[in-house]
NUTOR-942503 format. One record per residue (C-alpha): x, y, z. Coordinates in steps of 0.1 Angstrom, whole numbers, plus 5000, padded with zeros to 4 digits. Example, Ala and Ser with C-alpha at 12.3 -4.5 7.8 and 13.67 -1.06 7.14 Angstrom:
<sites>
+------+------+------+
:   c1 :   c2 :   c3 :
+------+------+------+
: 5123 : 4955 : 5078 :
: 5137 : 4989 : 5071 :
+------+------+------+
</sites>
This chain:
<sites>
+------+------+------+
:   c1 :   c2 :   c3 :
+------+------+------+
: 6622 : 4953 : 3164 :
: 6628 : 4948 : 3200 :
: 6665 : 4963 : 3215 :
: 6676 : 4929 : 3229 :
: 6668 : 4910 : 3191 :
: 6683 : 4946 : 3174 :
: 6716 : 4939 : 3196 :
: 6717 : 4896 : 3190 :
: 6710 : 4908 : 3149 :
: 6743 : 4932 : 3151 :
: 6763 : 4910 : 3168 :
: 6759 : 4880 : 3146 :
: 6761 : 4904 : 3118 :
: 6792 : 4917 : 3132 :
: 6807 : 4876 : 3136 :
: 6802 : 4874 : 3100 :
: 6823 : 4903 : 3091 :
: 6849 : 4901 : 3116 :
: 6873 : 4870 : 3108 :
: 6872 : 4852 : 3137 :
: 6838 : 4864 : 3148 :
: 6826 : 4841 : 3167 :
: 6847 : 4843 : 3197 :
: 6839 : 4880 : 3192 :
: 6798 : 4870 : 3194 :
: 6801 : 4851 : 3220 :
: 6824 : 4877 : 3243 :
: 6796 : 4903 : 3236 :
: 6770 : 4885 : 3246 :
: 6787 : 4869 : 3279 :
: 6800 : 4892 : 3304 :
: 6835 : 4874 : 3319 :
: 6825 : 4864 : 3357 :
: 6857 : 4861 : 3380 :
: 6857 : 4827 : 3401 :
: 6885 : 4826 : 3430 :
: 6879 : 4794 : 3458 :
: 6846 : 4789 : 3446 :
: 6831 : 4828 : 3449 :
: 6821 : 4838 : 3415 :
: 6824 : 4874 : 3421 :
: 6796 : 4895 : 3404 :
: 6769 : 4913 : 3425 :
: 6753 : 4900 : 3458 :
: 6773 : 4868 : 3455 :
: 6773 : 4846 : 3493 :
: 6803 : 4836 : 3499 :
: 6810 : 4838 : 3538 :
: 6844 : 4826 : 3550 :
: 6858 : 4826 : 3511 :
: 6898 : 4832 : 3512 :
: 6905 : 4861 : 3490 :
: 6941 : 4874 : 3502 :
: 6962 : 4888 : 3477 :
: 6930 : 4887 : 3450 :
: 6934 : 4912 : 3424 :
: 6899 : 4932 : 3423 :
: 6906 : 4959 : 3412 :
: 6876 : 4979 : 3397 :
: 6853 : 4947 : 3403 :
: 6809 : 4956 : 3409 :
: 6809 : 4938 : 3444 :
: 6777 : 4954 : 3456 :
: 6755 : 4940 : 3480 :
: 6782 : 4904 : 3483 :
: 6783 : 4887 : 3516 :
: 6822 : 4881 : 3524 :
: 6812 : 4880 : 3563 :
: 6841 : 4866 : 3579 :
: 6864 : 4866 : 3544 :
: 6899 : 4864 : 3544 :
: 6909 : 4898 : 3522 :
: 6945 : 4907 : 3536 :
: 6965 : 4923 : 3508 :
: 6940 : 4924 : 3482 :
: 6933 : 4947 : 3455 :
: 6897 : 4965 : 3456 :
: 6909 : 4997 : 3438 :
: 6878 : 5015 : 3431 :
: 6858 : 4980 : 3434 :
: 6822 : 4989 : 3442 :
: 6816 : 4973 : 3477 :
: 6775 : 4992 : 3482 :
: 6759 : 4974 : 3505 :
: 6781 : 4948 : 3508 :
: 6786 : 4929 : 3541 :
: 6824 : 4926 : 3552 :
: 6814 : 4920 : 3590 :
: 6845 : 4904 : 3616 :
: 6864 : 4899 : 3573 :
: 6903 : 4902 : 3578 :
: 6911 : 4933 : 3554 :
: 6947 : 4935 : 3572 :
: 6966 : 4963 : 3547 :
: 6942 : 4955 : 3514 :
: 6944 : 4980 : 3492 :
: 6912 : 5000 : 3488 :
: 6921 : 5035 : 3469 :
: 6888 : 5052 : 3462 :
: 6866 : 5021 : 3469 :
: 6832 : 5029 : 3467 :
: 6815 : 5013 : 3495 :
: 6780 : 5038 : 3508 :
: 6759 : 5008 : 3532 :
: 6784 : 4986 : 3533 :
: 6792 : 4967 : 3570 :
: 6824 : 4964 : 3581 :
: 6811 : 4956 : 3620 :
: 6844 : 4942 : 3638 :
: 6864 : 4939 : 3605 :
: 6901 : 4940 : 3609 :
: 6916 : 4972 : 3586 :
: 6949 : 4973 : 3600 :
: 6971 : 4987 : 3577 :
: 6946 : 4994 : 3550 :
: 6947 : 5020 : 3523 :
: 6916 : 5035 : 3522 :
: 6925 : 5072 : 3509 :
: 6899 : 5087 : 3490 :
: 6872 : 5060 : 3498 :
: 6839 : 5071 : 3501 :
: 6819 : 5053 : 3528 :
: 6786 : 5068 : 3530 :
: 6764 : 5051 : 3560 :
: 6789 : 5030 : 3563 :
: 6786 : 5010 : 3596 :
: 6825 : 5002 : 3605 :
: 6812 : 4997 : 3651 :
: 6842 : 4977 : 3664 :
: 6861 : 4978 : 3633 :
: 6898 : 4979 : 3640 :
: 6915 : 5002 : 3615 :
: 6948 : 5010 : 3633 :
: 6975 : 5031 : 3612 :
: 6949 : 5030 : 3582 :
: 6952 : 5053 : 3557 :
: 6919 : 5072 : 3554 :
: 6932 : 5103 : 3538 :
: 6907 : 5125 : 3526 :
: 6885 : 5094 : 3527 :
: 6845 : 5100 : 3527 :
: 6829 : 5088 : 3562 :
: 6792 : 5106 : 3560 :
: 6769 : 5092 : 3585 :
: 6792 : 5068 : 3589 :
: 6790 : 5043 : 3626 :
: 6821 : 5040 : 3639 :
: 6815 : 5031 : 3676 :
: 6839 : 5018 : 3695 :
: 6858 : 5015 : 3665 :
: 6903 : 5020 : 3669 :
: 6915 : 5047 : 3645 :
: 6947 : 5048 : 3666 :
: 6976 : 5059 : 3646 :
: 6956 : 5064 : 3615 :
: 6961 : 5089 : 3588 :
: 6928 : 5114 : 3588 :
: 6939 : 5140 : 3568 :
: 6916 : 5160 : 3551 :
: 6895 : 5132 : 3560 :
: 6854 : 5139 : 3560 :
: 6836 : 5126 : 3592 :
: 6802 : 5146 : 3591 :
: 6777 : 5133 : 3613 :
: 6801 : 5104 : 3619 :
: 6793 : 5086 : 3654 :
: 6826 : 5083 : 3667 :
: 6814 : 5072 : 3703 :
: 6840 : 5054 : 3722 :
: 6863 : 5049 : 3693 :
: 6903 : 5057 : 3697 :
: 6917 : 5078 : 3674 :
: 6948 : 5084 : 3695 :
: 6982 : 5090 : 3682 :
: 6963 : 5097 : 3645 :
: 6975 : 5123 : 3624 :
: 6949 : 5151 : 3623 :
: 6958 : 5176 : 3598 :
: 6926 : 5194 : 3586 :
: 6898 : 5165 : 3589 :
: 6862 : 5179 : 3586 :
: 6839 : 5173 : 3621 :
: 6806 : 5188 : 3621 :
: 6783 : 5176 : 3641 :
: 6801 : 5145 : 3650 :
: 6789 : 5123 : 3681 :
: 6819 : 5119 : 3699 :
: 6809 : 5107 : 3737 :
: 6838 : 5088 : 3753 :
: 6863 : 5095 : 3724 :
: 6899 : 5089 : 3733 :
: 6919 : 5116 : 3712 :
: 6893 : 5131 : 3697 :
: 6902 : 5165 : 3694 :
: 6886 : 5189 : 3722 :
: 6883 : 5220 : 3699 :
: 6858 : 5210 : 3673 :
+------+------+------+
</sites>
């Protein structure tokens, strides 16, 4: 027997013994899909523009969605998975991003003011002209990430990974720099970039 007519056989078995099965079938064999303003949100959804502030996404698969231009201030992406995603010129004033999960994604000119990024891991990550002043990237993940031009001023970098990060012409001054990681950054026309790396 094929897996997929195995799984509808168990199921319906299962709706028979459980009172109330049905619902029970039907939950199991429909995965709930979040709508907010017209953006059902499940992986590589368009929806440019869509007003999402205050939207609770926490732990949401958001790979590969286009929220270019999306209003996000204040949201929840807790550990959301953002891979790939395009977030270009998106207002993400002071969301709430702990340990997002966001490797390819593009945050060119995005507006991160405020936002809590700690622990995020954003692998090739292209965040040129993104404006992330007094973020919190603590310990955050930047590998290969492109961040020129980008304002880091006043962030929070602790312990904060940048390896191979292209840091030319961003501003990181007035950030707090207490044991980031910089090898082999490119860091041409840095303002505050540390001198001693």
């Amino acid at each position: 027997m094929r897996p997929a007519l195995l799984w509808a056989a168990l199921v319906a078995l299962g709706a028979q013994l459980v009172p109330g099965g049905s619902a029970l079938a039907q939950s199991a064999a429909e995965p709930e899909v979040t709508v907010i303003n017209g953006c059902h949100l499940w992986p590589y959804a368009q929806c440019p523009g869509v007003d999402l502030r205050h939207a609770n996404l926490v732990g949401k698969d958001l790979r590969g969605v286009d929220f270019t231009g999306a209003r996000l201030n204040r949201a929840n992406l807790r550990s959301a998975n953002l891979a790939g995603a395009r977030l270009d010129g998106a207002d993400l004033t002071a969301v709430r991003a702990y340990a997002v999960n966001a490797p390819g994604a593009s945050f060119k000119n995005a507006i991160l003011v405020g936002a809590d990024l700690e622990q995020g891991r954003f692998f090739r990550a292209d965040m040129s002209g993104a404006d992330l002043r007094s973020a919190n990237l603590e310990a955050a993940r930047m590998v290969l990430t492109n961040m020129v031009g980008a304002r880091l001023d006043n962030a929070d970098l602790q312990e904060t990974k940048f390896n191979g990060t292209n840091l030319k012409d961003a501003d990181l001054r007035g950030a707090v720099l207490r044991s980031p990681i910089f090898p082999e950054p490119n860091r041409g026309g840095c303002l505050g970039c540390p001198k001693d790396w």
